[in-house]
N, C-alpha and C positions, 0 to 999 in steps of 0.2 A: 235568935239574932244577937242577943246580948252576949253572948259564948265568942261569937264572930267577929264582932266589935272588940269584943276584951282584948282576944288574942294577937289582933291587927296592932292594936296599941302598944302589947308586949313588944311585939313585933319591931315597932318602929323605937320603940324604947331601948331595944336592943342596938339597932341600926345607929340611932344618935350615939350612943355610949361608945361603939364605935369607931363611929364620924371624929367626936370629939377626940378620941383618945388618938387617933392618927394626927388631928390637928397640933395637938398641946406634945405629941412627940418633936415633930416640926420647927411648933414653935419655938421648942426649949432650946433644941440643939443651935437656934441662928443668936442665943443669948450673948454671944460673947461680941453680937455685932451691935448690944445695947447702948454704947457708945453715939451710936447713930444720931441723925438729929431727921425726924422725919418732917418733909418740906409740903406743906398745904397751901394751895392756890386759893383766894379766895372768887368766885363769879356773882354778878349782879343775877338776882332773882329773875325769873322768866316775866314780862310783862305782858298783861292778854292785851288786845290788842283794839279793846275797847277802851282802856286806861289809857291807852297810847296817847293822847291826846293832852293828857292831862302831864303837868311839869313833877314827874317822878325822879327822885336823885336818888342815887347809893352809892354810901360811903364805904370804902375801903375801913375794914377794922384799924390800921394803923394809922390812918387820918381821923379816923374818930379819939384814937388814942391822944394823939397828937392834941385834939383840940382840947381834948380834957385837961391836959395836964400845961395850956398856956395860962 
């Protein structure tokens, strides 16, 4: 069993190296568009719905920003 096991591993180890190496070709070649500014949304956390009741707030990273720096 341990021969079976090893091989599977090799196996996947092969597969990742790869995976990888197709990603990091990909990704090099889009380098020249590193200029870029990548844009991230921020969302309020999921509330259960037993909390719900209770007065929960979230702040926006940039209003937190904001306060810190009055």
């Amino acid at each position: 069993h341990l021969k079976r096991m090893v091989d599977r591993i090799r196996r996947f180890q092969v597969l990742n190296s790869q995976i990888f190496a197709v990603l990091n070709k990909y990704m090099k070649s889009g380098d020249s568009d590193s200029t870029s500014v990548e844009h991230v949304r921020c969302f309020p956390p999921p509330i259960h719905p037993s909390l719900a009741h209770t007065q929960q707030h979230y702040h926006a990273p940039e209003y937190l920003r904001q306060m810190n720096h009055q």
